[in-house]
C-alpha positions in Angstrom: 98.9 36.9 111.6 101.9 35.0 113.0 102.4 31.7 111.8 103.2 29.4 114.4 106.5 27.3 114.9 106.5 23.2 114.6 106.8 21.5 117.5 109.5 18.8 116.9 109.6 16.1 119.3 112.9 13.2 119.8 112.4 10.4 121.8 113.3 6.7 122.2 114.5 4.4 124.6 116.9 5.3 127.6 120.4 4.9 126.8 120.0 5.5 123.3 121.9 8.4 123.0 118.6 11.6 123.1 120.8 13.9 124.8 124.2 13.3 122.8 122.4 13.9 119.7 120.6 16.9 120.7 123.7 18.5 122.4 125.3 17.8 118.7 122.4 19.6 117.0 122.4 22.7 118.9 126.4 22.8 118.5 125.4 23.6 115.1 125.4 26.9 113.8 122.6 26.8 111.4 120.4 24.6 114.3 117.0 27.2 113.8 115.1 25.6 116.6 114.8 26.2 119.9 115.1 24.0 123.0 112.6 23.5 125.6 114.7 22.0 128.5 112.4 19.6 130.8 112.3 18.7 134.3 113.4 15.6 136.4 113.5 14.6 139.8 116.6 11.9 139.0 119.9 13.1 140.1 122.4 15.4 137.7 124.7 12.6 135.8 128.5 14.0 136.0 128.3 17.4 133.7 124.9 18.0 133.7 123.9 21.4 134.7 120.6 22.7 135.8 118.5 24.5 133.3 120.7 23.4 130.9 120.5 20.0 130.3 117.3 19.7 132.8 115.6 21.8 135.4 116.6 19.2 138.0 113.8 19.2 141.0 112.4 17.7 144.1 109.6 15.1 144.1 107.7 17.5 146.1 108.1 20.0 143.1 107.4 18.4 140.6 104.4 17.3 142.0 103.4 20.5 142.6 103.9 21.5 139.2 101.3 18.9 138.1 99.2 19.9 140.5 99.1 23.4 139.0 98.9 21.9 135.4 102.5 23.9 134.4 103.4 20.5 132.5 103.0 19.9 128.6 103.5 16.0 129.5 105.4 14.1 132.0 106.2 10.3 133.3 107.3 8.5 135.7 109.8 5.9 134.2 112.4 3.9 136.7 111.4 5.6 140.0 111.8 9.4 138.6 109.5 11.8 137.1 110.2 13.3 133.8 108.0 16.4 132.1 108.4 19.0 130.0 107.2 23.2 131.4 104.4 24.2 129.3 104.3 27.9 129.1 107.9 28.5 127.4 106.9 25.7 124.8 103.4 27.6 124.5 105.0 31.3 124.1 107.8 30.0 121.6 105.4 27.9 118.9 103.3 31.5 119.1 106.3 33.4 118.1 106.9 31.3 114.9 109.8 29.4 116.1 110.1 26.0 116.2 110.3 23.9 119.6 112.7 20.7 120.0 111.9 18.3 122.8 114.2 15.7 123.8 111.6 13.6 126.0 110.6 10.0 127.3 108.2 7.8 125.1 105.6 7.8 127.4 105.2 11.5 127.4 105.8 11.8 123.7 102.1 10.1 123.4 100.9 12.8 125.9 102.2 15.4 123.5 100.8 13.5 120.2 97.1 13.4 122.0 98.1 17.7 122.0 99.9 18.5 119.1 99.0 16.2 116.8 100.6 18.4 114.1 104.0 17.8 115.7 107.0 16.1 114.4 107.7 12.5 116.5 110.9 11.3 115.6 112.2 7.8 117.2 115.9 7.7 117.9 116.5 3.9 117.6 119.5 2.3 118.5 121.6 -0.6 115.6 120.8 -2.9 118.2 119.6 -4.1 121.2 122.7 -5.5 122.2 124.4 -2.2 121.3 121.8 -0.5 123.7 122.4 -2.2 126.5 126.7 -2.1 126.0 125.8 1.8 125.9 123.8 1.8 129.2 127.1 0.2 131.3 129.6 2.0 129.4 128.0 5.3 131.3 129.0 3.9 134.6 125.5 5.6 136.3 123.2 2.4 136.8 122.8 -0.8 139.5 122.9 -4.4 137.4 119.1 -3.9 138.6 117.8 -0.4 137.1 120.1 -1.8 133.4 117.5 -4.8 133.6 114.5 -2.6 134.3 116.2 0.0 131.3 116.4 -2.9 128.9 112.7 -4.4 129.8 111.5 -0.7 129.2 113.5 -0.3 126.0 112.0 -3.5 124.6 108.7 -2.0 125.3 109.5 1.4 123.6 110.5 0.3 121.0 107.4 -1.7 119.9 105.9 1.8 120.7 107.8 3.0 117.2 104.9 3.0 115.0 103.1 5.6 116.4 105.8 8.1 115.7 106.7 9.8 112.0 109.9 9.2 111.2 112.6 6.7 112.5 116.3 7.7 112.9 119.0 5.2 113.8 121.9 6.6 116.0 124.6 4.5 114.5 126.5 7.8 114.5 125.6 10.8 116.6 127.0 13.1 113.5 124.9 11.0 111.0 121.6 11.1 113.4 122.2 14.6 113.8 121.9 15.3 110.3 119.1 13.1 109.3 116.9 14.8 112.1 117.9 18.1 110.7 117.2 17.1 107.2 113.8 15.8 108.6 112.6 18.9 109.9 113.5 20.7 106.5 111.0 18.4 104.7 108.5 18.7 107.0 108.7 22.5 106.5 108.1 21.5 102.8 105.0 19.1 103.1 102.2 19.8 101.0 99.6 20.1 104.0 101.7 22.5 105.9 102.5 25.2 102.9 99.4 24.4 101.2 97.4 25.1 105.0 99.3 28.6 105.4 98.4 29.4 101.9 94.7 28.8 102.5 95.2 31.1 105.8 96.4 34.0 103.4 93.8 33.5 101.2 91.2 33.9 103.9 92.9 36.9 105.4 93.2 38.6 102.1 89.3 37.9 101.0 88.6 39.8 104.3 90.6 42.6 103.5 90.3 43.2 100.2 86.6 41.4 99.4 86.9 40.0 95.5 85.1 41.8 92.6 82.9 38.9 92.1 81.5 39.1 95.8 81.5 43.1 95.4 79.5 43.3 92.4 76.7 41.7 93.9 76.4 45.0 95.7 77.0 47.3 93.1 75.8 47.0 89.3 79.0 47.8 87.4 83.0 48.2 88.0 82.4 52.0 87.1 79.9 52.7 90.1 81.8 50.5 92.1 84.9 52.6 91.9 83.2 55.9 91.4 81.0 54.8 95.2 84.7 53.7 96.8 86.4 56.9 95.2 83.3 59.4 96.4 83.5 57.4 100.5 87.3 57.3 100.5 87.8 60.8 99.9 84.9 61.9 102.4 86.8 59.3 105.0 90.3 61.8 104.6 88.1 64.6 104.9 87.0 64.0 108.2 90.1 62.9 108.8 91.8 65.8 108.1 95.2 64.0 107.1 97.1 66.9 105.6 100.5 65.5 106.4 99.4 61.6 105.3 99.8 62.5 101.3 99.9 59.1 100.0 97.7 57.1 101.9 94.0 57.4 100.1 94.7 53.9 98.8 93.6 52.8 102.6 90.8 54.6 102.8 89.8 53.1 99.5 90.1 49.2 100.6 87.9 50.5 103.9 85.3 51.6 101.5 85.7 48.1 99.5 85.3 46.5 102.8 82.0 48.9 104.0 80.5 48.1 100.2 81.1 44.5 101.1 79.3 44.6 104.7 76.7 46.3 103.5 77.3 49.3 105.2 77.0 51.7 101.8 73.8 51.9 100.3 74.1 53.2 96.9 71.3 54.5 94.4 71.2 55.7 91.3 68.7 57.8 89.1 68.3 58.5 85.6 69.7 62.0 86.2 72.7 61.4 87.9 76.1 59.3 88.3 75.1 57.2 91.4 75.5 58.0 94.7 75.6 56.2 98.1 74.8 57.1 101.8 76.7 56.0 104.6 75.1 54.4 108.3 
């Protein structure tokens, strides 16, 4: 079975720098994640390209991706919609890769309500003050929308507690590195190796039952081999696999697995070895 991927999810208040650090992450040669690019309906800042940096669309699109519920989460922050497509993110963490997000803070709690096994890391800024110098060095905003930015920032980050880990952009190549050293932890916590252990476990017991559980089936270890040795051979036979020399061992852990359903019933008499019929 195909362990999934972690969703890893960046978010903090506008102007804090999300994109610059991601776009320095994925710069990176030894970046293992993948990025799920999401959809606006603001207009491309000088650079930005579609389905690159964002999937840039109408209001009337958007809304009718929301409408057809092809959104993992999405907001409306400062008179645009933001979201992130659901399938790719869907079809990626299924694959055993990781997922990056670079989203808004409202839709990071949609995404925690989903995957609450996800990574939520807060990019904070040194300051507010800092912040706000960043938001009219970029040139892109009305004296109006930096004073709604800076109102909404405030609010965000109050909003820091409900996310796992905290990293201050102070300097985008610093940031960058904390986040990556972040996700290599994670990959390490207890309750994640310890969880996918457990799933082996639990696959293996079904495969290959345990010679406690098969014993309560059979009376000894020599029947119990002599019953899978006598069914595994009659299982080739009726195969007829001539040209598969070496693979009786499969037949044998399918008669394991029969013995362990139930679906062997073995006898013995004073007269004879034991023997077993078959349903």
């Amino acid at each position: 079975m195909q362990e999934k991927g972690l969703l890893i999810v960046l978010s903090g208040p506008s102007g804090v720098g999300k994109g610059t650090v991601r776009k320095e992450l994925f710069s990176q040669p030894d970046t293992a994640f993948e990025y799920s690019v999401s959809a606006t309906t603001r207009l491309p800042r000088e650079g930005e390209r579609n389905g690159i940096d964002y999937f840039f669309k109408t209001r009337e699109e958007f809304e009718e991706m929301i409408k057809h519920d092809k959104l993992l989460e999405y907001a409306e922050f400062v008179g645009n919609y933001y979201g992130t497509p659901v399938d790719y993110v869907r079809e990626t963490l299924d694959s055993g890769k990781d997922v990056f997000l670079e989203i808004e803070v409202q839709g990071a709690s949609q995404v925690r309500s989903k995957f609450p096994e996800g990574l939520f890391i807060f990019l904070a800024p040194p300051s507010l003050s800092e912040l706000e110098n960043r938001i009219v060095t970029r040139g892109t905003e009305t004296e109006d929308l930096i004073r709604s930015r800076m109102r909404a920032a405030r609010e965000e980050i109050e909003m820091m507690e409900l996310y796992d880990y905290v990293v201050e952009n102070d300097q985008v190549e610093l940031a960058s590195e904390r986040i990556k050293a972040i996700v290599v932890a994670e990959h390490c916590r207890r309750e994640r190796v310890q969880y996918r252990y457990k799933k082996c476990w639990r696959l293996i017991e079904l495969l290959y039952p345990s010679i406690d559980s098969l014993l309560t089936k059979i009376d000894s270890k020599y029947s119990l081999v002599s019953v899978a040795a006598k069914r595994a051979r009659k299982m080739q036979v009726q195969q007829d696999l001539r040209l598969e020399k070496y693979v009786s061992h499969k037949f044998v852990g399918k008669a394991l697995e029969e013995i362990h359903a139930d679906k062997l019933h073995y006898k013995t008499s004073a007269d004879e070895d034991g023997s077993y019929s078959d349903e």
